[in-house]
N, C-alpha and C positions, 0 to 999 in steps of 0.2 A: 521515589521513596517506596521501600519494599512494606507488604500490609501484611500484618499478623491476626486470625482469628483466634481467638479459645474460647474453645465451648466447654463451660463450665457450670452445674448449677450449685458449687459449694461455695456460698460470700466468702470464708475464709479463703479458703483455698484460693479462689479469685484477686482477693487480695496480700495475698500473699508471693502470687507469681506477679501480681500486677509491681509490686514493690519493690523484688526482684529483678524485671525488666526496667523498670527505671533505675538501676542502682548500675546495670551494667552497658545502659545505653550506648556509652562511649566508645565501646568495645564493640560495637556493631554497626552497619550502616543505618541510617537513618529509616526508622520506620515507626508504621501507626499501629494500634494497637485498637484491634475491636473486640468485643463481648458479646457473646450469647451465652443462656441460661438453662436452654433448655433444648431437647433434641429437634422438636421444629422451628423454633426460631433460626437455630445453627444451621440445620440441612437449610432453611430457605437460604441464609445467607452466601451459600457456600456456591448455591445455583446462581443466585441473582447476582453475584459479585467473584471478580478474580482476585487468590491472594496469595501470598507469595508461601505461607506458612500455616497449616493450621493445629494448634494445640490444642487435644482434644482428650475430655473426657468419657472413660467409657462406660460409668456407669449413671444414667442421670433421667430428672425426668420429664416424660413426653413435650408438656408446655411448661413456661414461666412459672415460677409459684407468684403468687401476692397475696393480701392480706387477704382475698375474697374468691383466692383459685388453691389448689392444693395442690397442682403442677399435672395433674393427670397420673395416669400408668407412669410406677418409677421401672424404668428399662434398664434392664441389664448390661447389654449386652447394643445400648444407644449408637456406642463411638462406630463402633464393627456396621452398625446399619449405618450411620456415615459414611463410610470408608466403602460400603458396598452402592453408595450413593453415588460414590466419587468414580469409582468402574464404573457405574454401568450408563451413565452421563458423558464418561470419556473424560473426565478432569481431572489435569495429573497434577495438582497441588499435592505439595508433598504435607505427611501428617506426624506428628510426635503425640504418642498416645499418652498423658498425665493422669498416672490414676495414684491412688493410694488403696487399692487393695492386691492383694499377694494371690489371692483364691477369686475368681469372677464365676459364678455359678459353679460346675462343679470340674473345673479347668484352672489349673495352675498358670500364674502369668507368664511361668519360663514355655509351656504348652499354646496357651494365647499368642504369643509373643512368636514361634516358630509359624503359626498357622498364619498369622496377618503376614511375616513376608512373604510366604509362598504364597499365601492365595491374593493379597495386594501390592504386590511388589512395587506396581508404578506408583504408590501414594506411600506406604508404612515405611519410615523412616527407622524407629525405635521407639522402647516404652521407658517413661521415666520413672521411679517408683519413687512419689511423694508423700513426705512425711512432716508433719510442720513442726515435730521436736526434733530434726535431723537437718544437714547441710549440703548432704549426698547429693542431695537431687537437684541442686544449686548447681553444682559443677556439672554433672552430666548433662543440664538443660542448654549451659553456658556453651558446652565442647557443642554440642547440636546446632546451637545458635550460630553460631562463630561459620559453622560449614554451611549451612543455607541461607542466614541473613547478613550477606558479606556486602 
């Protein structure tokens, strides 16, 4: 069974891809589906476990939020320290970057999006541009799915 991460700390957005993924199950091979929330949680997972996919947010923050934590430092630029996790670890899990923003600091995602596959090539697959009043990014997760989770 192939295992999918996404590091996400938007609940919508999480459920939203999560509802998504159940809806096209069919269309894939058999796999599980985990959650992190935050970018230590995610990097620990990502060390401590092998997975076949991981969907990743890239702007998110530090730790978990809950009712009595505020989540730490919100990071910008999270997924990219990921990814620079994923090098310099040697782990070639391949990644699908899920953001919904166009502009990440003061770098356009079509600029982002050139730089992560030259500089990550063994891991940065493609960025999906998610939008929860749009469908776009349904198909494009779906074409990505369909090539790595076969």
């Amino acid at each position: 069974m192939k295992k999918i991460l996404l590091i996400e700390d938007d609940q919508n957005k999480i459920m939203e891809i999560e509802s998504f993924l159940n809806q096209i199950k069919s269309e894939l091979a058999p796999f599980t589906l985990e959650v992190k929330k935050s970018y230590q949680s995610g990097l620990q997972a990502v060390l401590k476990s092998n997975f076949d996919l991981l969907l990743l947010d890239m702007s998110m923050h530090n730790f978990e939020k809950s009712l009595h934590e505020t989540g730490g430092e919100f990071m910008k630029f999270a997924g990219e320290d990921i990814l620079k996790e994923l090098q310099w670890n040697e782990i070639t899990t391949k990644a699908v970057v899920v953001t919904q923003y166009d502009l990440i600091g003061d770098k356009t995602l079509t600029e982002l999006k050139n730089y992560w596959k030259q500089e990550f090539s063994e891991n940065y697959i493609e960025t999906v541009f998610y939008s929860a009043s749009e469908s776009k990014w349904k198909n494009e997760l779906l074409s990505l799915l369909k090539k790595y989770i076969s």
